[in-house]
PyMOL Python script that loads the backbone (N, CA, C, O; Angstrom):
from pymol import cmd

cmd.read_pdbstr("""\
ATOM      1  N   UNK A   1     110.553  98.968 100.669  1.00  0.00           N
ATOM      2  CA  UNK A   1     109.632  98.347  99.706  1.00  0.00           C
ATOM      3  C   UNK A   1     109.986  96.877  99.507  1.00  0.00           C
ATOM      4  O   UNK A   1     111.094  96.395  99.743  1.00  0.00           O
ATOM      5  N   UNK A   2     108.742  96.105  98.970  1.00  0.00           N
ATOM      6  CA  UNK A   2     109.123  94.785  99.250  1.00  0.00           C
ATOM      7  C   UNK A   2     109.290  94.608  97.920  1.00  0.00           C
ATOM      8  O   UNK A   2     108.525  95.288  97.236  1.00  0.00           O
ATOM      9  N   UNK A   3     110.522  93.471  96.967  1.00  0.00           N
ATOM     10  CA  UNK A   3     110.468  93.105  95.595  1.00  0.00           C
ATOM     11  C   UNK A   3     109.544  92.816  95.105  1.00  0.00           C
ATOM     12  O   UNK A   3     109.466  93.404  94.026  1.00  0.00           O
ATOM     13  N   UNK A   4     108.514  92.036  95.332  1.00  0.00           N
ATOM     14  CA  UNK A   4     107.457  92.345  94.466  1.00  0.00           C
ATOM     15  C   UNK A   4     106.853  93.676  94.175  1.00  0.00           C
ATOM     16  O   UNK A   4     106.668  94.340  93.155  1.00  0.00           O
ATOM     17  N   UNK A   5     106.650  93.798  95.252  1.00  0.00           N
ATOM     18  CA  UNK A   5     106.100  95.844  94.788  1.00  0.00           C
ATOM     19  C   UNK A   5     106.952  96.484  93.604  1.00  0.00           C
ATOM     20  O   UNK A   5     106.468  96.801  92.517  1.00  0.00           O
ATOM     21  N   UNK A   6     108.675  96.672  94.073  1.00  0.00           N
ATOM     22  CA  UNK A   6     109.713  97.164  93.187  1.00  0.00           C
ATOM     23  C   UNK A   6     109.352  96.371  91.485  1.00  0.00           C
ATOM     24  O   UNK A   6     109.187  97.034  90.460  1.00  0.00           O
ATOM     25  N   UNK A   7     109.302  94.993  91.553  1.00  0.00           N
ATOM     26  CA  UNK A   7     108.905  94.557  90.125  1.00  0.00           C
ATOM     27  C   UNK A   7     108.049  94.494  89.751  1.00  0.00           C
ATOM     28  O   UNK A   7     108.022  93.807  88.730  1.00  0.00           O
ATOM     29  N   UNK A   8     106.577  95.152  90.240  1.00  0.00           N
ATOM     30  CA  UNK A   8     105.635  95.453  89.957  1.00  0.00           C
ATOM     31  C   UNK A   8     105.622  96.856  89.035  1.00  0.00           C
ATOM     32  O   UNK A   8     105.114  97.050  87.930  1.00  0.00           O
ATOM     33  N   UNK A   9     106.453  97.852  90.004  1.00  0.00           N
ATOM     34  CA  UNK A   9     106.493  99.207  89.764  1.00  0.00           C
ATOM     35  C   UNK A   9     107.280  99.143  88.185  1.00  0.00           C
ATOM     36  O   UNK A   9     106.839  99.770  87.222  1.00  0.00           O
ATOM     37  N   UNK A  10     108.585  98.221  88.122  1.00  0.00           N
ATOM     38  CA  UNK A  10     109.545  98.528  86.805  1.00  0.00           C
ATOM     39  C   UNK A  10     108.314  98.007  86.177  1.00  0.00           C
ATOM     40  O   UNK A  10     107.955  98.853  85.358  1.00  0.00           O
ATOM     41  N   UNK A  11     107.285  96.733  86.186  1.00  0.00           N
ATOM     42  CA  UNK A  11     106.271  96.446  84.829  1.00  0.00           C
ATOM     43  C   UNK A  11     105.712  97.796  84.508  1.00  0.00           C
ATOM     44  O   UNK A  11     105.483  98.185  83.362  1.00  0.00           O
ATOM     45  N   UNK A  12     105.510  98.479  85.595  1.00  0.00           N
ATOM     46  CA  UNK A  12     104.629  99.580  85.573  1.00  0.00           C
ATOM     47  C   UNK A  12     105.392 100.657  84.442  1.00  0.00           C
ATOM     48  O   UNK A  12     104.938 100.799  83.306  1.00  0.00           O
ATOM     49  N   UNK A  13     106.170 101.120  84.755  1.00  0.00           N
ATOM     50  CA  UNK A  13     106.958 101.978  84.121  1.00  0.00           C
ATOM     51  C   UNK A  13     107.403 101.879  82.958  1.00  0.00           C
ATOM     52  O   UNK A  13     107.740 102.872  82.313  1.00  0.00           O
ATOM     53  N   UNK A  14     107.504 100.217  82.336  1.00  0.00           N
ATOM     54  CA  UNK A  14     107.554  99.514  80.857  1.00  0.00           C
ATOM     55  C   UNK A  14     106.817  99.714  80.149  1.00  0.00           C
ATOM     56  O   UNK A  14     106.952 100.118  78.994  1.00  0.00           O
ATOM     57  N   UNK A  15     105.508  99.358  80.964  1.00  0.00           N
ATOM     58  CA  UNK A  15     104.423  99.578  80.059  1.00  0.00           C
ATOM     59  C   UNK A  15     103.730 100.963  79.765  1.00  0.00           C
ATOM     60  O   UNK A  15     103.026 101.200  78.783  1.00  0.00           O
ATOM     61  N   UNK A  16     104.051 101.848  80.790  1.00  0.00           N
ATOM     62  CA  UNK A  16     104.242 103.219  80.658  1.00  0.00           C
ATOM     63  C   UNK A  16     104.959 103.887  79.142  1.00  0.00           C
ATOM     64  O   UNK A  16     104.565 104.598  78.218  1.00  0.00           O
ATOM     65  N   UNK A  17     105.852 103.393  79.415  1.00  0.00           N
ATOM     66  CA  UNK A  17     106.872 103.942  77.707  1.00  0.00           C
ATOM     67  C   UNK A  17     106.284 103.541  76.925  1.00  0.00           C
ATOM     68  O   UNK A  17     105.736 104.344  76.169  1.00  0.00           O
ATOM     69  N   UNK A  18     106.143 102.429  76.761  1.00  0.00           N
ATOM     70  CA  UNK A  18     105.906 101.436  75.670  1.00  0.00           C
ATOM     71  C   UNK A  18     104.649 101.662  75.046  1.00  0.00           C
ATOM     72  O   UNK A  18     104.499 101.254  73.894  1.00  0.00           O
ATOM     73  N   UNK A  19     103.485 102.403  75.781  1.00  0.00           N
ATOM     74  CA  UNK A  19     102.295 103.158  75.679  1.00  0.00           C
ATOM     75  C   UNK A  19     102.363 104.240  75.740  1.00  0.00           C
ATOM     76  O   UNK A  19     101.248 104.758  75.674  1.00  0.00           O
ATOM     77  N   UNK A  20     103.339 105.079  75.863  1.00  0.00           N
ATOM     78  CA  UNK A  20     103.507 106.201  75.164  1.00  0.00           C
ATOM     79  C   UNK A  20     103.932 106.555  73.596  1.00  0.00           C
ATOM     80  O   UNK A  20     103.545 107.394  72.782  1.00  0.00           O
ATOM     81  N   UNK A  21     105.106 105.297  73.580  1.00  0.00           N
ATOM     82  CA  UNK A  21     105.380 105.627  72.333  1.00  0.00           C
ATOM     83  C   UNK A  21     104.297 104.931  71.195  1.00  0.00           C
ATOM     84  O   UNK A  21     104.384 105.213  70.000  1.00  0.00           O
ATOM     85  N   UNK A  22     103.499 104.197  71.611  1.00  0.00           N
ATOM     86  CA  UNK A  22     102.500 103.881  70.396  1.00  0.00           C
ATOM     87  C   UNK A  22     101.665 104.802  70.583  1.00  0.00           C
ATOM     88  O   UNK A  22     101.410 105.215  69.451  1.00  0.00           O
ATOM     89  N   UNK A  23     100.886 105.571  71.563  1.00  0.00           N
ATOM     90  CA  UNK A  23     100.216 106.705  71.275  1.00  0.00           C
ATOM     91  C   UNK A  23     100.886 108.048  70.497  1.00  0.00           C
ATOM     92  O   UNK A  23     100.369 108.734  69.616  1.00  0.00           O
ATOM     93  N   UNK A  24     101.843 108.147  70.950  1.00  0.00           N
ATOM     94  CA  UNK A  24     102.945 108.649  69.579  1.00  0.00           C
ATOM     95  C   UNK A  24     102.637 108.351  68.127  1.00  0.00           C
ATOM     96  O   UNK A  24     102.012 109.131  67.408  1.00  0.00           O
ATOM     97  N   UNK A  25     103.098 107.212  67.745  1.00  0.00           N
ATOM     98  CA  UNK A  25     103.243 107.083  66.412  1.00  0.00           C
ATOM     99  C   UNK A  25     101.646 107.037  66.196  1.00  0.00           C
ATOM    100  O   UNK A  25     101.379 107.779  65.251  1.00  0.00           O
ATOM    101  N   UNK A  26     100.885 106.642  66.546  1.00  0.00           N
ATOM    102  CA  UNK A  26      99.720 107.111  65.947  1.00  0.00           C
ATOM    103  C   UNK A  26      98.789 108.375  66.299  1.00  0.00           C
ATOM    104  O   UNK A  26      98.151 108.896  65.384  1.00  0.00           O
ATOM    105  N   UNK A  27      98.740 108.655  67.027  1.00  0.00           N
ATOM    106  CA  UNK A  27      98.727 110.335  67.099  1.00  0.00           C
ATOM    107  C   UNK A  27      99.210 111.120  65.792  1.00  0.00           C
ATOM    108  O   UNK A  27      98.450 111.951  65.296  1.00  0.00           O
ATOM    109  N   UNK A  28     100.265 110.909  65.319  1.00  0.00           N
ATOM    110  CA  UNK A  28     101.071 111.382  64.053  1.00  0.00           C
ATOM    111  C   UNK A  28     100.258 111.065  63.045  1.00  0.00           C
ATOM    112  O   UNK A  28     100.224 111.843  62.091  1.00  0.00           O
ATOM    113  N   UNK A  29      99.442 109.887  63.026  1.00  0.00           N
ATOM    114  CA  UNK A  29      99.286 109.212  62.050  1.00  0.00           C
ATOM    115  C   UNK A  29      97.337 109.915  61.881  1.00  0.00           C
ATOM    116  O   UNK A  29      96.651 110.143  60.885  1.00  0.00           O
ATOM    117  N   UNK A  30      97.125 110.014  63.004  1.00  0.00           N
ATOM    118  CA  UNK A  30      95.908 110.802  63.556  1.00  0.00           C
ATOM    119  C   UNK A  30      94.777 109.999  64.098  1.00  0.00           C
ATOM    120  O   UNK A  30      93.572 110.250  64.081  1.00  0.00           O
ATOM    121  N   UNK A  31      95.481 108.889  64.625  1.00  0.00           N
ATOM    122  CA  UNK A  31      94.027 108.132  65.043  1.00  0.00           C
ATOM    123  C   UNK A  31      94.808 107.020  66.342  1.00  0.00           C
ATOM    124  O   UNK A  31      95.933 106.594  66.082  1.00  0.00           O
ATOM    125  N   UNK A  32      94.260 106.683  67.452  1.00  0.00           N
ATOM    126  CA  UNK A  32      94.720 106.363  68.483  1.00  0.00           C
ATOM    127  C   UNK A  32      93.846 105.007  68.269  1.00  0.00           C
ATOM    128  O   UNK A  32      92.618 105.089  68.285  1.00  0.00           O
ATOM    129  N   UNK A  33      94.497 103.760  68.067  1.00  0.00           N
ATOM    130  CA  UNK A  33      94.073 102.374  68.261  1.00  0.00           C
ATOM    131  C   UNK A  33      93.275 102.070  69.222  1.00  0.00           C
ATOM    132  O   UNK A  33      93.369 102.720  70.263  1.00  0.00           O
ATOM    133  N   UNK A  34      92.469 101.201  69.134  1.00  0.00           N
ATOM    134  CA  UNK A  34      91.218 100.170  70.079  1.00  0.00           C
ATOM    135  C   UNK A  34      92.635  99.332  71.048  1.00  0.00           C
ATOM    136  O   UNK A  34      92.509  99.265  72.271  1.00  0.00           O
ATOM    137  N   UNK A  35      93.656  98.863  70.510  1.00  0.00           N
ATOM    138  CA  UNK A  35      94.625  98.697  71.006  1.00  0.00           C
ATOM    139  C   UNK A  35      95.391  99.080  72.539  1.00  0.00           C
ATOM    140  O   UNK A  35      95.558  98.383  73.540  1.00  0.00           O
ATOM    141  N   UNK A  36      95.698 100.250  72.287  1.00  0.00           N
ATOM    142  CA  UNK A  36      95.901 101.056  72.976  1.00  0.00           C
ATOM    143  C   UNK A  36      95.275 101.554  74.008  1.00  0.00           C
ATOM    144  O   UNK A  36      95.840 101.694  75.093  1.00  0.00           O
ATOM    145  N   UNK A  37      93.792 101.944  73.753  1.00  0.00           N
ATOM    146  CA  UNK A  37      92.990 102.023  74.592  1.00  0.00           C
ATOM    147  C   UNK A  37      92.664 100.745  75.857  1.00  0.00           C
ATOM    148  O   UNK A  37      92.180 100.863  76.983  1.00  0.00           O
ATOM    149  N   UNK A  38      93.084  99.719  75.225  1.00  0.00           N
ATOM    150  CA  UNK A  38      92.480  98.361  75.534  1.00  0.00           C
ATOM    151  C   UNK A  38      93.827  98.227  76.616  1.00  0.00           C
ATOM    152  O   UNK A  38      93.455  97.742  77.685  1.00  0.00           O
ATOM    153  N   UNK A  39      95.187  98.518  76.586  1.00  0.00           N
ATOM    154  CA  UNK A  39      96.019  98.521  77.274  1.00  0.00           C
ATOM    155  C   UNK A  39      96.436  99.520  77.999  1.00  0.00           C
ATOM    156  O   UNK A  39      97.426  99.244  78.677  1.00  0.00           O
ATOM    157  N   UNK A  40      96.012 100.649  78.107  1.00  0.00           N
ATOM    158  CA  UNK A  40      95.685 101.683  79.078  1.00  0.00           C
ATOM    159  C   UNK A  40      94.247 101.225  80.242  1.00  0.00           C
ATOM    160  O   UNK A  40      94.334 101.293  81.468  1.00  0.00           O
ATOM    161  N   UNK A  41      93.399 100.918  79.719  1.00  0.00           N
ATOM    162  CA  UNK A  41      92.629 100.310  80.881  1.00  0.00           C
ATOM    163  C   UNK A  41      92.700  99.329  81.740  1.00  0.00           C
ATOM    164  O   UNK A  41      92.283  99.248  82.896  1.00  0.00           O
ATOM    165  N   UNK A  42      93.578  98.180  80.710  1.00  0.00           N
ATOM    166  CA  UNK A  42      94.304  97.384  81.256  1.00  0.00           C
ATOM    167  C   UNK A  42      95.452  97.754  82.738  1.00  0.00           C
ATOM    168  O   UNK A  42      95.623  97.317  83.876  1.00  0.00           O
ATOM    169  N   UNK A  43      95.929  98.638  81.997  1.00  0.00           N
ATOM    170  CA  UNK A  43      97.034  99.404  83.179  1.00  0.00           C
ATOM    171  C   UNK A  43      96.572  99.855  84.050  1.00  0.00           C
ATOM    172  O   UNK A  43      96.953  99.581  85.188  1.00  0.00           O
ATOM    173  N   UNK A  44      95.428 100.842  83.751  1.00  0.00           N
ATOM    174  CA  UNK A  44      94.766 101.268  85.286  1.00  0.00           C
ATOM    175  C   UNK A  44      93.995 100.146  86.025  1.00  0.00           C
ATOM    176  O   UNK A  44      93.864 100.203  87.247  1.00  0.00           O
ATOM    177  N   UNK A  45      93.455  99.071  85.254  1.00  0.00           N
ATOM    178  CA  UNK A  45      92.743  98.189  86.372  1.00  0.00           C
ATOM    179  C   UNK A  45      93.602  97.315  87.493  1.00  0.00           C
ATOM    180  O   UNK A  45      93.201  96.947  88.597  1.00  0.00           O
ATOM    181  N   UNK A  46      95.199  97.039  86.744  1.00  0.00           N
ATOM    182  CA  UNK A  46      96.412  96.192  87.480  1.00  0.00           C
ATOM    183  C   UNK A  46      96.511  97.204  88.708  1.00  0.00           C
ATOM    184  O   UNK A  46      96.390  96.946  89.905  1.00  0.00           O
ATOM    185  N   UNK A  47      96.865  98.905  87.841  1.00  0.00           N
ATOM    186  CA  UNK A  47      97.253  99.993  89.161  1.00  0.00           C
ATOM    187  C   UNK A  47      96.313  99.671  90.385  1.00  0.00           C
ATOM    188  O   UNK A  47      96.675  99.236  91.478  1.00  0.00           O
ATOM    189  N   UNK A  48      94.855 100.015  89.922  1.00  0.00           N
ATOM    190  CA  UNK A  48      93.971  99.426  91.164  1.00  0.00           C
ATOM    191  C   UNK A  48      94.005  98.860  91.958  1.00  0.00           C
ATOM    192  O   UNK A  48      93.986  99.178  93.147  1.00  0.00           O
ATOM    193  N   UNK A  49      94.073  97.751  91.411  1.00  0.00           N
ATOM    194  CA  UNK A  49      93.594  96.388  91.646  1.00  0.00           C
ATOM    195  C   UNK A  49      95.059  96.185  92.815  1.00  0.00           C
ATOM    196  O   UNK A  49      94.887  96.286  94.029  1.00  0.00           O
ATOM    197  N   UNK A  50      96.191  95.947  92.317  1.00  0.00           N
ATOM    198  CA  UNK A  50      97.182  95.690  93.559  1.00  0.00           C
ATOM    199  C   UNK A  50      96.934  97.063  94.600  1.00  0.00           C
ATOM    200  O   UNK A  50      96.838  96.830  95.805  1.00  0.00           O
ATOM    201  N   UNK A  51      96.846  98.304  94.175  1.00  0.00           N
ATOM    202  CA  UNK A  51      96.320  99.350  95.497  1.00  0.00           C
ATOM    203  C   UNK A  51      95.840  98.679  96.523  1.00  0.00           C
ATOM    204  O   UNK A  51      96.350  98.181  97.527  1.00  0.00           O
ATOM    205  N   UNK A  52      94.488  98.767  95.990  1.00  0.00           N
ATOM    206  CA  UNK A  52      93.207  98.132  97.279  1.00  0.00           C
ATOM    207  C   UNK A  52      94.282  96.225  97.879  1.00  0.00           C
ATOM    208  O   UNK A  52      94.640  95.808  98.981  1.00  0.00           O
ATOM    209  N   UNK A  53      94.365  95.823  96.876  1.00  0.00           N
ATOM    210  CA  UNK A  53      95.059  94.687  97.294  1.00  0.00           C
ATOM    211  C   UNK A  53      96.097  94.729  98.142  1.00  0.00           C
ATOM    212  O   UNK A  53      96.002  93.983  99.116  1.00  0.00           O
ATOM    213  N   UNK A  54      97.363  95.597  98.021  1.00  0.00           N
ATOM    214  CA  UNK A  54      98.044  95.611  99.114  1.00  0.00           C
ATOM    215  C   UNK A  54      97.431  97.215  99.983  1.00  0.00           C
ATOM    216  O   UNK A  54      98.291  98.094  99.932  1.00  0.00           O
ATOM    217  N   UNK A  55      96.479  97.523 100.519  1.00  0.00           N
ATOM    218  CA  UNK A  55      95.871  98.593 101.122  1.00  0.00           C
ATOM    219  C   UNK A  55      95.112  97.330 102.428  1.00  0.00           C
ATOM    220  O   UNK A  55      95.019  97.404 103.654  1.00  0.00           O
ATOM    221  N   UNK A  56      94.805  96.552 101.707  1.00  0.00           N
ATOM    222  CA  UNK A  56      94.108  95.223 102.053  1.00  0.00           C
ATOM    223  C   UNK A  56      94.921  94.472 103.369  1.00  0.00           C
ATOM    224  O   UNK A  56      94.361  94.174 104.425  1.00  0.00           O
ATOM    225  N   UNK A  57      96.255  94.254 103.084  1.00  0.00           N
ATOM    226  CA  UNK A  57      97.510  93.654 103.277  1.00  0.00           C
ATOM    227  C   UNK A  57      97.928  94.151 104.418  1.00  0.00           C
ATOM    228  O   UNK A  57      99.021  93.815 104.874  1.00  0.00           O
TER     229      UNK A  57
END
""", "prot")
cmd.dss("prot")
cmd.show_as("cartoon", "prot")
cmd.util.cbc("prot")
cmd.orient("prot")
């Protein structure tokens, strides 16, 4: 794997936790933020987006 990919993947995995645990605390709370949502789509469009991009490559 090439370092960018590898430091692509650790952003990946940061923002993974880091969006888990706020769907956490509000889940508890009983209501899941515009927030949240807004950075989960976010995440899948980056996942995409470098796919096809290095698929491309």
């Amino acid at each position: 794997m090439k370092i960018h990919q590898l430091i692509f993947l650790f952003a990946l995995v940061v923002l993974a936790i880091h969006l888990g645990l706020v769907i956490n605390q509000y889940t508890s709370m009983g209501y899941v933020t515009t927030a949240t949502l807004v950075s989960f789509i976010t995440l899948l469009g980056l996942l995409i987006f470098f796919q096809r991009y290095y698929a491309n490559k």
